[in-house]
C-alpha positions in Angstrom: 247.8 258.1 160.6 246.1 256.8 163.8 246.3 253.6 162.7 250.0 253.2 161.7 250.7 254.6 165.4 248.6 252.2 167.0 250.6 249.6 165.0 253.9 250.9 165.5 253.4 251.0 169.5 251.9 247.2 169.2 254.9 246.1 167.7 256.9 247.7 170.2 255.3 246.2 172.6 255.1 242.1 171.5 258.9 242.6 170.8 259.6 244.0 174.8 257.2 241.3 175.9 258.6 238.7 173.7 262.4 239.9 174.5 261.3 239.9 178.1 259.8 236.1 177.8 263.2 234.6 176.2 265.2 236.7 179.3 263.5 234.8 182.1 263.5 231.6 180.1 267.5 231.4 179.9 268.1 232.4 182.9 270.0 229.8 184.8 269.3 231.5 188.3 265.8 229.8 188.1 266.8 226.9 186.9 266.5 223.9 190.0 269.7 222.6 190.9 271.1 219.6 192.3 274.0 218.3 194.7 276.0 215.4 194.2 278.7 214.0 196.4 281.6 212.8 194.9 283.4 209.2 195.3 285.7 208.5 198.2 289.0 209.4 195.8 287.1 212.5 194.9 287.6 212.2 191.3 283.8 210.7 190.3 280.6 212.4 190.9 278.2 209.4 192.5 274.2 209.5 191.4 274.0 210.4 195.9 272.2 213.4 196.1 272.0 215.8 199.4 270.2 218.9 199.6 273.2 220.9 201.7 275.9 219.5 201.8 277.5 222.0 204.3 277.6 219.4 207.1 279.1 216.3 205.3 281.8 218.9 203.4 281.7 221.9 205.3 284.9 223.5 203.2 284.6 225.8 200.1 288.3 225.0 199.0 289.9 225.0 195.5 289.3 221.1 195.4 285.8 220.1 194.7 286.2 216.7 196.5 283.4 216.2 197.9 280.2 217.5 196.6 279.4 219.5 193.5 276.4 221.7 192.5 274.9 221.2 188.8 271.7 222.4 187.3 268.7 220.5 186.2 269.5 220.9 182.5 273.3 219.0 183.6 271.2 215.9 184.8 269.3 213.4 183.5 266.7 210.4 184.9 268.1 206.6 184.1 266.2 203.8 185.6 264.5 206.3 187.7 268.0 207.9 189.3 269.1 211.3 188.6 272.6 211.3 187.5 275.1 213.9 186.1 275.3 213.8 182.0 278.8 212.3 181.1 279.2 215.4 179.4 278.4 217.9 181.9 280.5 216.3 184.8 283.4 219.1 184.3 280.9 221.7 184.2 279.7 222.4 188.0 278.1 225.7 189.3 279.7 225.1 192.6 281.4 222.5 194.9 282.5 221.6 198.0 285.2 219.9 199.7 285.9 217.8 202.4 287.1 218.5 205.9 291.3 218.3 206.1 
C-alpha cells in the first residue's frame, strides 16, 4: 500500500513540475524583444534597431509610425541583420509614433 502511495504522489509531482516547465517556457513576457523603426512614410518596418525609442518617437498614439516592438521569435538573422519575418510584420507587441 506504501508503495502505490509513494507512486501516486511521484506522479503528482513530475506532472506539477512538468506543467510548471512548459508554463515558463511559453511565456512571452521572457521572451527578448526587439525595436524597429519604421520607414519615413511609416508604412515599412526597416531592419534599424533602437533600444528605446522614447526619444526619436516620443508618442504612444493609435498610429504606429514610427517604431514597433516585436519579440525574438517575430525576427530572424539574414546576412547577419536582424530583421522582422514578412509574416509577423502586422503582428507587433507595441509601437510608437512620431512627434505631430
Amino acid at each position: 500500500m506504501k508503495k502505490y502511495a509513494f507512486l501516486i504522489v511521484a506522479a503528482i509531482i513530475v506532472v506539477a513540475a512538468s506543467a510548471f516547465v512548459i508554463a515558463n517556457q511559453s511565456n512571452p513576457e521572457s521572451e527578448t524583444s526587439y525595436w524597429f523603426l519604421m520607414d519615413e512614410s511609416g508604412e515599412i518596418v526597416t531592419t534599424d534597431q533602437v533600444s528605446d525609442p522614447a526619444s526619436l518617437c516620443p508618442n504612444k498614439l493609435s498610429e504606429p509610425d514610427c517604431a514597433r516592438l516585436y519579440s525574438e521569435s517575430q525576427t530572424e538573422i539574414i546576412n547577419g541583420v536582424r530583421s522582422v519575418k514578412s509574416s509577423e510584420v502586422d503582428n507587433f507587441s507595441d509601437h510608437r509614433s512620431k512627434n505631430n
